[in-house]
N, C-alpha and C positions, 0 to 999 in steps of 0.2 A: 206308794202302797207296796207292802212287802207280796211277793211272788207266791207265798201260803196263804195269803187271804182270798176270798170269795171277792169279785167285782162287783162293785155295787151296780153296776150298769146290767150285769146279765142275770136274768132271771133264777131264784131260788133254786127251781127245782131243776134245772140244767145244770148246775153246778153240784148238789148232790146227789141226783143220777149220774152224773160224769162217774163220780167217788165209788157209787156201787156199783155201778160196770166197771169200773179198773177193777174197784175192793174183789169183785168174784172170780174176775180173771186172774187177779194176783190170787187169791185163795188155791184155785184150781194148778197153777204153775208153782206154787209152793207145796203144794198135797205129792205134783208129781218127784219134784226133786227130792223132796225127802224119802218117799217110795227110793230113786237112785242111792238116798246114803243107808237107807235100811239093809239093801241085796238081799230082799227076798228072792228065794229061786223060782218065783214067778216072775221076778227082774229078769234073774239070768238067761230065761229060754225067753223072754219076749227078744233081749237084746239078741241072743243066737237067731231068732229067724227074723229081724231085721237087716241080719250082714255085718252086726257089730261087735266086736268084743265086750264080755261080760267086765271085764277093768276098768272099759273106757265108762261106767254109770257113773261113778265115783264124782268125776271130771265132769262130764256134762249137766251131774246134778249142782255142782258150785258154780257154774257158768247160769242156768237158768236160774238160781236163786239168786245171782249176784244183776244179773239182769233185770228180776223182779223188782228188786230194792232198790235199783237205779229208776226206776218206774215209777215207783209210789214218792219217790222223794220229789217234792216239787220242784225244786230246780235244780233236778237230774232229769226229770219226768220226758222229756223228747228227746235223750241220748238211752233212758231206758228203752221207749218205745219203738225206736231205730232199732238196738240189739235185739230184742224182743224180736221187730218182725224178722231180721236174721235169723235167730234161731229158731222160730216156727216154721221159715220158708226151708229150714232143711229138715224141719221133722215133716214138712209138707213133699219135698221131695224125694225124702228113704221111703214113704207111703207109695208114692208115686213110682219108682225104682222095682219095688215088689208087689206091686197091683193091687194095695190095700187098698179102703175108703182113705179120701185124703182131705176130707171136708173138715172134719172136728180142727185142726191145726188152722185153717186156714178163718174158718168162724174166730177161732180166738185170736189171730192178728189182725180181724177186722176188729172187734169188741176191743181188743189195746186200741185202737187208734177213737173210736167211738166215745170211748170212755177219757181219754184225754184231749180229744174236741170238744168234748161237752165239758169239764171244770177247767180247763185251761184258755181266760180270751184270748191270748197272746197267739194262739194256735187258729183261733176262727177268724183272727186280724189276717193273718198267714195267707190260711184257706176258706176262704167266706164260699159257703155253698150258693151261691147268688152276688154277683153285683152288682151294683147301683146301676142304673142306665144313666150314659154322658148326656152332660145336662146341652150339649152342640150339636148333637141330632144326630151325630156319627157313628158306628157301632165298634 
């Protein structure tokens, strides 16, 4: 069975809610990189009072679009999800650095990983939220 198909084993609607929680997550991390290649100067002063240079949008908007894309491709989809949480965990940590809220970054690296546990079984084989209990009485 090719790696873009749906498993006949796991249920319907797990595997197309996987697709729209990524699909919304990748919508929202596309929305923002493209904001980075636009340089609105509501970019520029967000980046100045993060600690960043306003140069460096450019860059970090190719990194999280290219990240994106490694995400939504299925068999790219757990080397996106890896980058991905990298680069949320540092827009988790500049928030952290300058005392912002730091939740919204960290909801969306949970929603990447949620949403590729649910259409991908290769992943729930990985990390089964539950295991079987030993059939030898041992734990």
């Amino acid at each position: 069975m090719s790696v873009a198909t749906k498993d006949p084993k796991s249920p319907a609607w797990m595997y197309w809610t996987g697709w729209g929680i990524s699909g919304l997550v990748s919508l929202g991390l596309a929305v923002s990189a493209a904001f980075k290649f636009i340089h609105l100067p509501e970019v520029t002063k967000e980046f100045a009072r993060l600690g960043y240079a306003d140069n460096l949008a450019f860059g970090l908007g190719i990194v999280e679009i290219g990240c994106t894309i490694l995400y939504l491709i299925p068999q790219t989809s757990v080397l996106g999800a890896i980058l991905l949480t990298g680069y949320l965990g540092g827009a988790t940590a500049t928030h952290v650095r300058i005392g912002d809220p730091f939740i919204p970054p960290i909801i969306f690296g949970i929603l990447v990983w949620v949403g590729i546990f649910l259409r991908d079984p290769r992943l729930r084989v990985l990390l089964p939220l539950r295991r079987p209990l030993p059939t030898d009485g041992k734990l």
